[in-house]
C-alpha positions as CSV (number, residue, x, y, z in Angstrom):
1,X,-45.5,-31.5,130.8
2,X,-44.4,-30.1,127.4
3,X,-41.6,-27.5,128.0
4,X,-41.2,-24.4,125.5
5,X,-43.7,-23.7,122.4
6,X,-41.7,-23.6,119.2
7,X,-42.9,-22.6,115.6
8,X,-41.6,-24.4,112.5
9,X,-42.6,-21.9,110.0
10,X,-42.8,-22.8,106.3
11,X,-43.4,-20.1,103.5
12,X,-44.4,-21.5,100.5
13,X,-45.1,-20.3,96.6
14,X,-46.0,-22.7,93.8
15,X,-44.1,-25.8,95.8
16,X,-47.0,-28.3,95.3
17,X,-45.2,-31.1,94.8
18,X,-42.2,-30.4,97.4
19,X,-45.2,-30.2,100.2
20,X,-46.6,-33.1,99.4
21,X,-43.4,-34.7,100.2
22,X,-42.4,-32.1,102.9
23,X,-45.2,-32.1,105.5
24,X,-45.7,-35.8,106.2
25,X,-41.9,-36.0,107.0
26,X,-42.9,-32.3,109.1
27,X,-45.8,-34.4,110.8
28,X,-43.5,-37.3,112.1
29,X,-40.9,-34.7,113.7
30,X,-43.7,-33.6,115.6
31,X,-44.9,-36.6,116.7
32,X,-41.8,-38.1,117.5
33,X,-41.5,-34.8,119.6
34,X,-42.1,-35.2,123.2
35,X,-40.9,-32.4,125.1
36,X,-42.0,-29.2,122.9
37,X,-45.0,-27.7,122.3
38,X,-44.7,-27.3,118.4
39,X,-46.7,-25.8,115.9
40,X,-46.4,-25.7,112.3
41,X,-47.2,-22.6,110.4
42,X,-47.9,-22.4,106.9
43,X,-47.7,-19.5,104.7
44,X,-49.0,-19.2,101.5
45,X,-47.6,-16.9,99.3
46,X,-50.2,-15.8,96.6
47,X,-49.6,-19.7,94.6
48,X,-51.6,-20.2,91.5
49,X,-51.2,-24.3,92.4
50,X,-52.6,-26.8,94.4
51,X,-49.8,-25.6,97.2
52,X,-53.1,-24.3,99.4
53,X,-55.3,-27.4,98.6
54,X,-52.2,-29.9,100.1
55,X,-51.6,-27.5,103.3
56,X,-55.3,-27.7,103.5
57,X,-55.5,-31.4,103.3
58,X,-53.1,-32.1,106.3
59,X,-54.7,-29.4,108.3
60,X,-57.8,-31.3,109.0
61,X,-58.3,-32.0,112.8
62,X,-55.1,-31.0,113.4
63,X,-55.0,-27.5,116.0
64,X,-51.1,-27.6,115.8
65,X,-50.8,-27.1,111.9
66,X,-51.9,-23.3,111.1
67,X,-52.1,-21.7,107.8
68,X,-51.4,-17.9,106.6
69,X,-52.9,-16.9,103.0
70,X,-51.3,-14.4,101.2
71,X,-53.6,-13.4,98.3
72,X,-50.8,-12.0,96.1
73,X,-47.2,-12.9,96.0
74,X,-45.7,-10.8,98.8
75,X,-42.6,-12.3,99.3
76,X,-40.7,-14.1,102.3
77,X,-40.1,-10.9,104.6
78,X,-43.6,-10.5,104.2
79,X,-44.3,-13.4,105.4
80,X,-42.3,-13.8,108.1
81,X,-43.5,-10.3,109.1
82,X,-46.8,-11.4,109.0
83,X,-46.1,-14.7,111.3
84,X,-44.8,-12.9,113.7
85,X,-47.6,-10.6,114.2
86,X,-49.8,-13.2,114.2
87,X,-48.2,-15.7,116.4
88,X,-46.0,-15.9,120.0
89,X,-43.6,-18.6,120.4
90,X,-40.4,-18.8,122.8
91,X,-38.7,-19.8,119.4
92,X,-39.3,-19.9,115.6
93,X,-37.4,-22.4,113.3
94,X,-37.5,-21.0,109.5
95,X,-37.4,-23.7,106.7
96,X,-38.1,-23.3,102.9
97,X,-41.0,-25.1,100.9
98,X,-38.6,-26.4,98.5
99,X,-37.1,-29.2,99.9
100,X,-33.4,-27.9,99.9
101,X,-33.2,-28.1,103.5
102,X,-33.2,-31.9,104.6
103,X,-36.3,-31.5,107.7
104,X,-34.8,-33.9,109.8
105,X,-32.2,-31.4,110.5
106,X,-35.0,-30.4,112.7
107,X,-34.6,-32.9,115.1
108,X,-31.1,-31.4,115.9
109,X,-32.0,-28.4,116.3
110,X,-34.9,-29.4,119.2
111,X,-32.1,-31.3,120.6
112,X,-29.6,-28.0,120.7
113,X,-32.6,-25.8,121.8
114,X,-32.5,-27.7,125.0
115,X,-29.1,-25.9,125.7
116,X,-30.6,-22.4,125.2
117,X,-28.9,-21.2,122.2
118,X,-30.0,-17.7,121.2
119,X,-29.4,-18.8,117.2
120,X,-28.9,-22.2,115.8
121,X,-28.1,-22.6,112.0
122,X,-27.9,-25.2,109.6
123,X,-24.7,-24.8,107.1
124,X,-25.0,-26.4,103.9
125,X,-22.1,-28.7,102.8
126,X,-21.7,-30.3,99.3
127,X,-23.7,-27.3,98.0
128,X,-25.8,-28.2,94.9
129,X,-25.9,-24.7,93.7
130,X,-23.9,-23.1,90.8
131,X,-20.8,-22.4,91.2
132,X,-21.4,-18.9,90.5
133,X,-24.1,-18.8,93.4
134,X,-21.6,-21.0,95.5
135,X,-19.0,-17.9,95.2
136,X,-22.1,-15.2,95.5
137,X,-22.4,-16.9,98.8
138,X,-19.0,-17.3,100.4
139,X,-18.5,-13.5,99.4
140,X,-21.7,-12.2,101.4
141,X,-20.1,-14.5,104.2
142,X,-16.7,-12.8,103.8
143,X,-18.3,-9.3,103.9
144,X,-20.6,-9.3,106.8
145,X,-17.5,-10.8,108.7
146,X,-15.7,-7.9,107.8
147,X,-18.2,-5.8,108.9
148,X,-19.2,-7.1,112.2
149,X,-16.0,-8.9,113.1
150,X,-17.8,-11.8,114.1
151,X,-16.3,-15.1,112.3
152,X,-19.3,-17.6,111.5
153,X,-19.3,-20.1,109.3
154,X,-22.4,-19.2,107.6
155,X,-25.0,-16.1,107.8
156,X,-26.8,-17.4,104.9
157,X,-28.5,-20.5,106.5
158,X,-31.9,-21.0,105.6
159,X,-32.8,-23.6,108.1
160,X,-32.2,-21.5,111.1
161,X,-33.8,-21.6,115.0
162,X,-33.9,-18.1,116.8
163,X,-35.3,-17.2,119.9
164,X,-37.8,-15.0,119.7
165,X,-37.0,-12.6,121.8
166,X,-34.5,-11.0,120.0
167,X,-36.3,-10.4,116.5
168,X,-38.4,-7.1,116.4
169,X,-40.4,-7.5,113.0
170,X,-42.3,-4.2,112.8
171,X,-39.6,-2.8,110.5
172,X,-38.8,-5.9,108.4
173,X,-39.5,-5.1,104.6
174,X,-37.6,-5.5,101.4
175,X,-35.7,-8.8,101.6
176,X,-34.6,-7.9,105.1
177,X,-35.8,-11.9,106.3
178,X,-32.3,-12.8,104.6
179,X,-31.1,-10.8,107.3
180,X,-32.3,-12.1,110.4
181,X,-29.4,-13.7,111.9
182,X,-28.1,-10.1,111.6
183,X,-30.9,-8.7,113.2
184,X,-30.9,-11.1,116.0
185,X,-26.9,-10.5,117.0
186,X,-27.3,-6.8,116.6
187,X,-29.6,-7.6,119.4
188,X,-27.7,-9.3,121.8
189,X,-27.7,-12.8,120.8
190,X,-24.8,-14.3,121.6
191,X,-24.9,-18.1,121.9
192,X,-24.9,-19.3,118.5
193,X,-24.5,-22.7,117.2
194,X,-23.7,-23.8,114.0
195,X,-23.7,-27.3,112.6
196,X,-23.3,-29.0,108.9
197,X,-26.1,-30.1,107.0
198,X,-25.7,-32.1,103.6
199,X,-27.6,-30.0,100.6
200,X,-30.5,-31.3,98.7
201,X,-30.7,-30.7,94.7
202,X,-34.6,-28.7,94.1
203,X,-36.4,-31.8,92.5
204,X,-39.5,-29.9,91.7
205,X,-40.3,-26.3,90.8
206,X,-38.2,-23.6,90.0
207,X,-35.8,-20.9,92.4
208,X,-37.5,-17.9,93.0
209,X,-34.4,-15.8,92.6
210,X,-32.7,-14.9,89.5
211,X,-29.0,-15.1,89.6
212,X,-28.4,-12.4,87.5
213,X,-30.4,-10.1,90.0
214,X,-28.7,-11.0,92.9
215,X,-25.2,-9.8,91.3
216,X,-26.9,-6.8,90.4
217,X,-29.2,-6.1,93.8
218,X,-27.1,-8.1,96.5
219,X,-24.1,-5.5,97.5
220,X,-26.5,-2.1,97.7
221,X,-29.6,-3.8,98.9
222,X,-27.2,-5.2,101.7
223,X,-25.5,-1.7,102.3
224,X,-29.1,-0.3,102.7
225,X,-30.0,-3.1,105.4
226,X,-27.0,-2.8,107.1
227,X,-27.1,1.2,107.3
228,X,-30.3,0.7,108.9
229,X,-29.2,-1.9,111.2
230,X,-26.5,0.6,112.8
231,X,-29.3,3.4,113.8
232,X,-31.0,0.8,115.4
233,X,-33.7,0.5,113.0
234,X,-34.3,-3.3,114.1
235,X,-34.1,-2.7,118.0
């Protein structure tokens, strides 16, 4: 008997060509699988390419693949918001439609799940990013650490596992989804594990996020998430 249903969920804008090579690497982890019950959720965000068409194409005859369709861009807290209204799973593992995050990572996260970790997170190592978004980075690590007091090695991850139980998504909005390993300590997770994944370069498509917006938008749009975290806004 399969033990524990778990969601791989994949949001997705304008990534045509990273799903095509995405979701038959996707497909084999869940075949290989032999002791979860895994779906995988699709979410498309308002794309004006073939990204639909493609999710569409694997879907057929397949109950465990699902799709979301977001009309208009809404963005990945959206997203994620909508999921998990939508959807009930002991646990969720977030990945990103562009292919920066290697999916056979996946397969060690099943194999930590079976040790009931509240969080598991993949962190990135020979980073492909600029090195101005490699320093963005280790400064947002830096300052949640000072904040919470609670020494991680990353809180950035974007391949990440959490158990379900400890995410409440009604009041997710703005870009609070960068925030859910917050969220999910501030609720009493407290077995975490963190392990070192190697970086993949985007090949196709372009980031989402400006640089130049995130120096601008990153420090008060955390402030204003993490005010809201301390009144127990995410409980």
């Amino acid at each position: 008997m399969l033990d524990k249903k778990i969601d791989i969920v994949v949001p997705a804008h304008n990534e045509e060509l990273n799903l095509i090579k995405l979701i038959p690497e996707l497909l084999r982890i869940v075949k290989n699988n032999k002791i979860f019950r895994l779906r995988l959720i699709f979410i498309d965000d308002g794309s004006n390419d073939k990204s639909q068409s493609i999710i569409k194409k694997f879907l057929k005859n397949k109950k465990f693949i699902k799709l979301i369709i977001n009309k208009q861009r809404k963005g990945q807290t959206y997203c994620y918001k909508k999921y998990l209204s939508k959807f009930k799973s002991e646990y969720f593992i977030r990945i990103d439609g562009d292919n920066q995050d290697n999916p056979k990572y996946i397969s060690n996260i099943l194999s930590l799940i079976k040790k009931d970790y509240d969080i598991i997170m993949g962190n990135r190592t020979l980073r492909k990013h600029s090195i101005l978004m490699v320093c963005l980075t280790f400064l947002y690590d830096n300052l949640i650490f000072l904040l919470i007091r609670k020494k991680l090695k990353t809180y950035s991850s974007s391949l990440v596992c959490f158990k379900r139980m400890y995410i409440n998504h009604k009041n997710l909005k703005f870009n609070d989804h960068r925030y859910l390993p917050l969220i999910a300590i501030n609720n009493g997770a407290k077995k975490i594990k963190i392990f070192d994944t190697v970086h993949q370069k985007r090949k196709f498509g372009k980031s989402k996020y400006k640089i130049s917006t995130k120096i601008i938008t990153a420090f008060p749009e955390f402030l204003f998430f993490y005010l809201r975290l301390k009144i127990g806004f995410f409980k």
